[in-house]
C-alpha positions, 0 to 999 in steps of 0.5 A: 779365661780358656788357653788355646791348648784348653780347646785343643784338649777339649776336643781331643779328649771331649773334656777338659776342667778349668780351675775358677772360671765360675767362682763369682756365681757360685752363691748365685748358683747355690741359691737358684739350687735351694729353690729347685729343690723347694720347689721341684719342677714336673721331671724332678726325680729322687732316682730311688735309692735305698741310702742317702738321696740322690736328687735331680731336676732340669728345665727349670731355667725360665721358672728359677730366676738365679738360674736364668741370670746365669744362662743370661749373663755369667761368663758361660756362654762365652766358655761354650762359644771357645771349646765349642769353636762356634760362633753362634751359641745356643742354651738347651736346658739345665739340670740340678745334681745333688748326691747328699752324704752318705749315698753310694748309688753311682751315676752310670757310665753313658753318653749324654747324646743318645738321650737327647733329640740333637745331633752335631759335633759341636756340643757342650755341657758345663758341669759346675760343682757347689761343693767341694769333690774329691771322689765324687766328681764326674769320670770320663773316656777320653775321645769317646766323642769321636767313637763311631757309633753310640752307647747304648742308651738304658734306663737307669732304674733296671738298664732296659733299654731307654727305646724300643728299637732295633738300633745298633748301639755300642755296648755300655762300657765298664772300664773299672772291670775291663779297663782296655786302653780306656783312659779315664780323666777325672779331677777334685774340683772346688766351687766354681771350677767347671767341666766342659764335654761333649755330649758323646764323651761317656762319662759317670760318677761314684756314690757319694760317701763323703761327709758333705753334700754334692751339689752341681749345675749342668748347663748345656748347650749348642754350637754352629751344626746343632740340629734336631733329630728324630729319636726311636722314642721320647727324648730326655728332656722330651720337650713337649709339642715342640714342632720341629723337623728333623735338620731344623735348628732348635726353635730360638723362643724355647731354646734361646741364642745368647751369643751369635757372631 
């Protein structure tokens, strides 16, 4: 399903696409999606635009039975073991993306890491479209994974800063208005073709002014070094009364190992 040099460019760059490795569960997918967006879970957000909708949704594996037969049994976790180079594979949660037609508002350049209450350099996300995107698929900095400090966090509603502290972050960066020597990777994707990056590679999205809906699936997850962090403030997903300490594993019975050895 993945070639040696698809690992190699994966961590050059901190993504890498496959072309179909997921097509089998895209209806499984779709289907797990719909039931979501009927039924939104408590983090469920409309991201307040004035056209269009942009909605999401995460944490909702263990209540969306499509959803935990693909974290379960879809060739996923398989997919994040070889990018990752880990022998122990660990799920973090998922989260739903759907820009319906006709919505400019972008996804804003960020890194994922910064948000979360994980550290460790072998992490992954799968982002795994429903739909067919041309111009509205995600956009990345090639080897800003291995940038020495972090993005700045920021609220998406009016780009405060996401914590309260004093914490030296880099910039959040623009590279359409100061391009540099940033490479940006993109590519159209059809249903079932998958993005795998890490959770420092900065990345965003366009608006979607397309005709048809874009509909997505992230399903992340966590390698071999993978520990908690304590964070300036709530996390994103902020989990609750977990009880972890900061160098501990993530606990197994909230954030499960599907594949070890």
């Amino acid at each position: 399903m993945i070639r040696p040099d698809q690992i190699a460019d994966f961590q050059r760059d901190g993504v890498v696409m496959l072309r179909g490795v997921m097509s089998d569960w895209v209806e499984v997918m779709r289907a797990g999606v719909a039931r979501n967006m009927a039924d939104p879970g408590e983090y469920a957000s409309e991201n307040a635009v004035a056209e269009g909708r942009f909605f999401d949704d995460y944490c909702n594996w263990q209540r969306i039975p499509e959803f935990e037969r693909v974290v379960r049994e879809s060739p996923a976790a398989e997919l994040a073991a070889c990018v990752m180079q880990s022998h122990r594979v660990q799920f973090f949660h998922d989260h739903v993306l759907v820009k319906e037609p006709g919505t400019p508002k972008p996804t804003p350049w960020h890194q994922d890491a910064p948000y979360y209450f994980v550290t460790g350099s072998q992490t992954v996300s799968l982002w795994i479209p429903l739909d067919p995107v041309e111009k509205a698929s995600l956009r990345f900095i090639a080897g800003s994974h291995l940038w020495p400090q972090m993005v700045r966090p920021v609220s998406w509603a009016d780009d405060s800063d996401f914590y309260e502290s004093g914490d030296d972050w880099t910039p959040v960066p623009d590279p359409d208005a100061d391009p540099g020597e940033a490479q940006v990777l993109e590519w159209p994707m059809q249903p079932g073709d998958v993005v795998l990056f890490d959770y420092r590679t900065v990345h965003g999205a366009r608006g979607n002014a397309s005709p048809n809906r874009r509909r997505a699936l992230s399903l992340r997850w966590l390698g071999d070094d993978t520990r908690y962090v304590e964070r300036p403030g709530r996390t994103s997903p902020p989990f609750p009364g977990h009880g972890m300490k900061t160098g501990e594993r993530l606990r197994a019975d909230w954030f499960p190992v599907i594949r070890e050895g």
